[in-house]
C-alpha positions in Angstrom: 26.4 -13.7 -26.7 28.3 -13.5 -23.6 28.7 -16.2 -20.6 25.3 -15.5 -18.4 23.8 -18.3 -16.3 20.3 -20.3 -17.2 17.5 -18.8 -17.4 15.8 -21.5 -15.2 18.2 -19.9 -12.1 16.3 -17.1 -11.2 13.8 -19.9 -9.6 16.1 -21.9 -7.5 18.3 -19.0 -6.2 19.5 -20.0 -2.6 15.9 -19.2 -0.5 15.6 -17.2 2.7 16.0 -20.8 4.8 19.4 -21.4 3.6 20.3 -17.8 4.5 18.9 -17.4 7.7 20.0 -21.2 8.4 23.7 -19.8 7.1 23.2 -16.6 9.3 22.4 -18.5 12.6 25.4 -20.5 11.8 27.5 -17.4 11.7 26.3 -16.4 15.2 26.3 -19.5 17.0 22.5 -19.7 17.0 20.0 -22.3 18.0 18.3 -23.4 14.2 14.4 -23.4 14.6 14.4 -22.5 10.4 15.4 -25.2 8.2 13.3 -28.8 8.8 15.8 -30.8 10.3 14.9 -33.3 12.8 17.5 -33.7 15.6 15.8 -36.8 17.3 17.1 -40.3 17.4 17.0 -42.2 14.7 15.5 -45.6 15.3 18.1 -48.3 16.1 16.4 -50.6 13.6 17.0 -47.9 10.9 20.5 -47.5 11.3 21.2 -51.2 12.3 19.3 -52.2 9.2 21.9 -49.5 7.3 24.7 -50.9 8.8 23.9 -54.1 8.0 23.3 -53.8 4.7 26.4 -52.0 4.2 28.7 -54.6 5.7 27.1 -57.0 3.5 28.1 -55.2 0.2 24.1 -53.8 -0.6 26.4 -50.5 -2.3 26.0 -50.7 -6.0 23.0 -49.5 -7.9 19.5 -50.6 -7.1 16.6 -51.1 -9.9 15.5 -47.2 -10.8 12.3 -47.3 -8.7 14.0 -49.1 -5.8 14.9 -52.1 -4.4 12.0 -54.5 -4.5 12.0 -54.9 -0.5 11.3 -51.1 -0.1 8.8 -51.2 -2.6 6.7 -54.1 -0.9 7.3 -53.0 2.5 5.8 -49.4 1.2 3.1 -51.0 -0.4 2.6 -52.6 3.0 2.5 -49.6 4.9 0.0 -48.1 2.7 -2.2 -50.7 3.1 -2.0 -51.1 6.9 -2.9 -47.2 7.2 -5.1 -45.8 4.4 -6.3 -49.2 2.7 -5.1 -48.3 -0.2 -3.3 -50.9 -2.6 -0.4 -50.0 -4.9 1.4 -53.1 -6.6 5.1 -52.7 -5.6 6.2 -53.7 -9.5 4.4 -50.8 -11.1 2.8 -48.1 -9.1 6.1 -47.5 -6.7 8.8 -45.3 -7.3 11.3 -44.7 -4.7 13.6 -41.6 -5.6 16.0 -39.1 -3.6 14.0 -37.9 -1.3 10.3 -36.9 -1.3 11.6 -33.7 -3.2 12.9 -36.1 -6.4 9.9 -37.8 -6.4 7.9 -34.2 -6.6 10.5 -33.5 -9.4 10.3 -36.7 -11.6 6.5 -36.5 -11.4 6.2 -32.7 -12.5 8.7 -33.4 -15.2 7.0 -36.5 -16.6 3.0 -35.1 -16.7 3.5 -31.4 -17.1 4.0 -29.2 -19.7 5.7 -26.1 -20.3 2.7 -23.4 -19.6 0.8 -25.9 -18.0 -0.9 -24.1 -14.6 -0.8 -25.7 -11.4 -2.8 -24.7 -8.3 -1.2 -24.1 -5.3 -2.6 -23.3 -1.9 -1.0 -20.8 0.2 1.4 -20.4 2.1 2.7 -22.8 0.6 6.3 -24.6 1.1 9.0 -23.1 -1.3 10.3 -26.1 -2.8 6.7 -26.6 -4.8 6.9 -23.6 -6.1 10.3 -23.4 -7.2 10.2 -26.8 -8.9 6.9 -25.9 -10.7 9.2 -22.7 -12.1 11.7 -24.9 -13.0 9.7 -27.3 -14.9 8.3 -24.2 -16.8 4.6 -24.9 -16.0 2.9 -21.6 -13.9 1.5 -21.8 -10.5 -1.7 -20.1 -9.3 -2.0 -19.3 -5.8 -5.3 -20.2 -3.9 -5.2 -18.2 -0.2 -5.5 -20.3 2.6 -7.5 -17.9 5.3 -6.3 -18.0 9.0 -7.0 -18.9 11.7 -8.1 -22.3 10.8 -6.1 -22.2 6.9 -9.6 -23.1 5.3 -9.8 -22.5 1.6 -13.0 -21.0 0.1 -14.6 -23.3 -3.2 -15.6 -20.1 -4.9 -12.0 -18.8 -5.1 -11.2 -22.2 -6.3 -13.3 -22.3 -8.6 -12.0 -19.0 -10.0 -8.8 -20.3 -10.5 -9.6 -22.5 -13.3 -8.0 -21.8 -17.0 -8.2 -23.5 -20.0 -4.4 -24.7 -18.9 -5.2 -25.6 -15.6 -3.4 -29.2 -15.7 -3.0 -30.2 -11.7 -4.0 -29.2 -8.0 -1.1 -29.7 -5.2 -2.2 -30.6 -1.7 0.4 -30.4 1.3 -1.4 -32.3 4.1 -0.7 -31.6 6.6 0.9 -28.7 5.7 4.1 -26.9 5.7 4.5 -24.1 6.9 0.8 -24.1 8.3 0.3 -27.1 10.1 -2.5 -27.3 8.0 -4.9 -30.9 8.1 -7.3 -31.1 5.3 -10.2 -32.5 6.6 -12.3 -35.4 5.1 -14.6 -32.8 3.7 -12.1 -30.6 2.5 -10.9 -33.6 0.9 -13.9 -34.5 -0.9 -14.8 -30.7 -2.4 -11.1 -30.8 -3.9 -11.6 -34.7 -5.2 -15.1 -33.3 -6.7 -13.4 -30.5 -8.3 -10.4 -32.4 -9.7 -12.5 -34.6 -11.6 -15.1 -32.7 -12.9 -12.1 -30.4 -14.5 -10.0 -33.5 -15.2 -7.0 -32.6 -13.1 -4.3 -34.1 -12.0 -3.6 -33.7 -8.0 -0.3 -34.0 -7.2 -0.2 -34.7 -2.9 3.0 -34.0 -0.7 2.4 -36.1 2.9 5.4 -36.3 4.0 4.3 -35.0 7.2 1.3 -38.0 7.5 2.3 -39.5 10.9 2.6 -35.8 12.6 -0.3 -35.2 13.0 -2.2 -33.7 16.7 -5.4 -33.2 18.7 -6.9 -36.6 17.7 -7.2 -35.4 14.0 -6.6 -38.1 11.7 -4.7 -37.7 8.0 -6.3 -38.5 5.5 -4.6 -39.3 1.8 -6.5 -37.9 -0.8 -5.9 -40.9 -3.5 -8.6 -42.9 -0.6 -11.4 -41.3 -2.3 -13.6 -42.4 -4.7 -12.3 -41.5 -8.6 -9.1 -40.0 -7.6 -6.3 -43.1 -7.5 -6.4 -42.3 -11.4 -5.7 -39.0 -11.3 -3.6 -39.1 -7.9 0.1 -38.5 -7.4 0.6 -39.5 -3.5 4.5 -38.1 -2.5 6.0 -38.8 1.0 8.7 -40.3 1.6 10.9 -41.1 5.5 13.0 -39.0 5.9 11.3 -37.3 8.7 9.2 -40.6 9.8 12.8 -41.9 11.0 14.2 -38.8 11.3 16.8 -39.5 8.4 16.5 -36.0 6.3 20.1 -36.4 5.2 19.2 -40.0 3.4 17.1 -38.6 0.8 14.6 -41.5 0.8 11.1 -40.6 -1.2 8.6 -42.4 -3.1 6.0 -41.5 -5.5 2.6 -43.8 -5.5 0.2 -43.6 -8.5 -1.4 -45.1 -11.4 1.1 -47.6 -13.3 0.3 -45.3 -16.6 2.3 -42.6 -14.8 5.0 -44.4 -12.6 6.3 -45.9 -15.6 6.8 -41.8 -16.7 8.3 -40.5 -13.5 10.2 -43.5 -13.1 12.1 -42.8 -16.2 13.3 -39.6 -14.8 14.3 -41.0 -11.5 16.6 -43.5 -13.7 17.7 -39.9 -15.4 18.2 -37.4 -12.7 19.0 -39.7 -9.7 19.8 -43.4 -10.8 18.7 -44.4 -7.8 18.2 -43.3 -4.2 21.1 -44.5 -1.9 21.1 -48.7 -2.2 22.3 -49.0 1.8 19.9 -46.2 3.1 17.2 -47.8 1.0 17.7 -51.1 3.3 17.8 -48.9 6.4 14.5 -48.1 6.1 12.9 -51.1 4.9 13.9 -52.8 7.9 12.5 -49.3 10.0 9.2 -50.2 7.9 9.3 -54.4 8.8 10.3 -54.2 12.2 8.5 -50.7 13.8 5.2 -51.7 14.7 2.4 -49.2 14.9 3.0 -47.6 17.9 5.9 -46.3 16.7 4.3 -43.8 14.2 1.5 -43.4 17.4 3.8 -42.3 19.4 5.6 -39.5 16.4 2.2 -37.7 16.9 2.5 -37.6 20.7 5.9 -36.6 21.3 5.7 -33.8 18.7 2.2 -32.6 20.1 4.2 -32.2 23.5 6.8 -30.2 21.8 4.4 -28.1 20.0 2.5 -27.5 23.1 6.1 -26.6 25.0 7.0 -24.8 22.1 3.4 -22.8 21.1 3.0 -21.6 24.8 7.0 -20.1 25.0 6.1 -18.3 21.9 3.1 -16.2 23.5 5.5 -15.7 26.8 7.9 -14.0 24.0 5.1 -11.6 22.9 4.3 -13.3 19.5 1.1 -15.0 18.2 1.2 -18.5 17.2 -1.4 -20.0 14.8 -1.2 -23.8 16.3 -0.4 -26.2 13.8 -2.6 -29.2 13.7 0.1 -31.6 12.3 3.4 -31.6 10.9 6.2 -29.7 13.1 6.1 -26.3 12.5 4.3 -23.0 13.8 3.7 -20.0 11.7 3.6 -16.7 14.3 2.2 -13.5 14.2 5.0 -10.9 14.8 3.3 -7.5 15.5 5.1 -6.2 18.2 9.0 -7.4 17.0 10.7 -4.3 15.4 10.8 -4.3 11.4 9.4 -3.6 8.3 9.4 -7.1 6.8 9.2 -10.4 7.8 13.0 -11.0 6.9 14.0 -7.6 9.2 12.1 -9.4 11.8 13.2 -12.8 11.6 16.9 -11.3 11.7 16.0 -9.1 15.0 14.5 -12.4 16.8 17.5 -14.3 15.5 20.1 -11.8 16.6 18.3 -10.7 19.5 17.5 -14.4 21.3 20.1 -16.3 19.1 16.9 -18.7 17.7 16.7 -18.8 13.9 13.1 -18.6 11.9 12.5 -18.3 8.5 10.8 -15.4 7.0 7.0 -15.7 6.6 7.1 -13.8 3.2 9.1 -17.4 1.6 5.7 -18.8 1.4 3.8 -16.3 -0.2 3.6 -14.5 -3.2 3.4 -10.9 -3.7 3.0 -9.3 -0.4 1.6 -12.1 1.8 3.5 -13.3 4.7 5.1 -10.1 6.2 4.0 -10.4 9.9 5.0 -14.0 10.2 7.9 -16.3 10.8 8.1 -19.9 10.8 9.8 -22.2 13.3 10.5 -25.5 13.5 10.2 -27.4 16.7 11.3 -30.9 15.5 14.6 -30.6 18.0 15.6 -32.7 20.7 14.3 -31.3 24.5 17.5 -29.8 26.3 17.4 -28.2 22.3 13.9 -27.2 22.1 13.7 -26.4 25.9 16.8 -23.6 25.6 15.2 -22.3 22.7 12.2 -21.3 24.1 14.1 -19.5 27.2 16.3 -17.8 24.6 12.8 -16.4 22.9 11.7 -14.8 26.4 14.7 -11.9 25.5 12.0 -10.8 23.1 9.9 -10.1 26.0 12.4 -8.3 27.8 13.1 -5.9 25.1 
């Protein structure tokens, strides 16, 4: 038989963000690809970290969490959407909003099972879905303003439909689903019993005066709703891996099980970091997330069409998807390299979020940097200009 690898790795092969992120390191670059936040972390955060650390809070928690996390989540979801999940049974913290995705695909799909997916659509969703063995279907999402159209939803129904995913907002897109977008995919999920699975990690970045909206707030769909976010870019921790899963007790139970079997648990000091970020913030902290960023998009947006591209401006989370046209190359990788090597500012190929042939004129950047960061960035972009 030979020594080959799994099967399963021809879906979780290193993707074009790791190798542009691995390329600009190479060069020296400025990296605008990969979603790392550079900004401070709040001093409750880390003090709360610190603390907990010093106090000996470093052996294994309970699978879905430490019970302070769970309640101060529960908390949080209250204050902001209304919506009540008891912290005993409908809470399950896991390694990052990503393990959370994970442990809920693995504990209510099947192998076969088809999901639908709106696109572009971020990578990881994809690649888990793969991985998992269930088969996503792609629903376009049409620029400018990344609307979806009900008939082509509609179309995408199968006998093994099993689940919808929503990333609001959105990443790459910037994508906020509005109330009434909401409602048309809340109407279809239940009239074709589906499960929706929801990524908002990006919930408190959002811009314009638009607000987000979590799906599960609608009428009928707490049942059927998997909400995934998580703080790792609320409190600009990415490297923590803190992410929770909110749903139906019938389900937690499920993808808590996996947590306990992939994970353990997420990390027990990092865990208490954030639940004293969660206590202690107060609201106009997460305010003022949606203000700072929609300066830095703004900055960020109006450098890109001084460079000669086309930016479609992103109504929340932090990053912009842009037209390339007039940057030399026949795909979108061969133009994300010449922008990297020509200005020294990494993107990421707008081809990763699409299947087939979508995506070939754009690249994605991400502005969630620091200013002297963001602000040499966008003078390095101007070489494009010059070219």
């Amino acid at each position: 038989m030979g020594l080959n690898l799994g099967e399963r790795c021809g879906c979780v092969m290193q993707s074009d963000i790791r190798s542009m992120s691995i390329e600009c390191a190479r060069i020296g670059g400025i990296n605008l690809s990969q979603g790392v936040c550079d900004t401070p972390v709040p001093i409750e955060v880390l003090q709360g970290a610190v603390d907990a650390i010093s106090q000996g809070v470093n052996t294994y928690t309970h699978h879905a969490g430490i019970r302070e996390l769970r309640e101060a989540i529960s908390a949080k979801q209250q204050r902001f959407t209304g919506m009540e999940f008891d912290p005993d049974t409908e809470i399950v913290v896991s390694a990052g909003a990503t393990g959370a995705m994970y442990c809920a695909f693995q504990a209510l799909l099947n192998r076969g099972d088809e999901v639908i997916v709106f696109e572009p659509y971020y990578g990881y969703h994809v690649s888990t879905l793969l991985a998992v063995e269930a088969v996503p279907v792609f629903v376009p999402l049409d620029p400018p303003d990344w609307s979806f159209r009900p008939e082509i939803l509609e179309a995408a129904v199968t006998p093994r439909t099993r689940a919808l995913l929503v990333n609001t907002p959105a990443n790459p897109s910037g994508k906020v689903f509005s109330l009434q977008e909401l409602s048309l995919i809340a109407d279809f999920a239940i009239r074709h019993d589906l499960f929706v699975f929801t990524d908002e990690m990006y919930e408190h970045f959002v811009y314009d005066g638009l607000l987000h909206r979590s799906l599960a707030t609608i009428a009928g769909m707490k049942e059927r709703t998997i909400t995934v976010s998580g703080l790792s870019k609320t409190f600009s921790v990415t490297g923590w891996r803190i992410g929770y899963a909110l749903c139906d007790a019938r389900w937690a139970g499920a993808i808590g099980h996996f947590n306990d079997l992939f994970y353990v648990c997420a990390p027990s000091p990092l865990q208490a970091g954030v639940t004293a970020g969660l206590r202690l913030l107060d609201d106009s902290y997460y305010l003022g997330l949606s203000v700072e960023y929609g300066a830095k998009r703004d900055l960020f947006c109006k450098a890109l069409e001084e460079a000669g591209l086309r930016p479609h401006i992103p109504q929340g989370a932090y990053y912009v998807l842009a037209d390339t046209d007039s940057v030399p190359g026949a795909t979108a990788k061969e133009r994300a390299m010449y922008i990297l090597h020509k200005t020294g500012v990494a993107s990421v190929p707008g081809s990763a979020f699409f299947h087939g042939q979508g995506g070939k004129s754009l690249v994605r950047f991400c502005f969630a940097k620091e200013g002297p960061v963001l602000e040499e960035a966008c003078e390095k972009l101007l070489k494009l200009r010059l070219s």
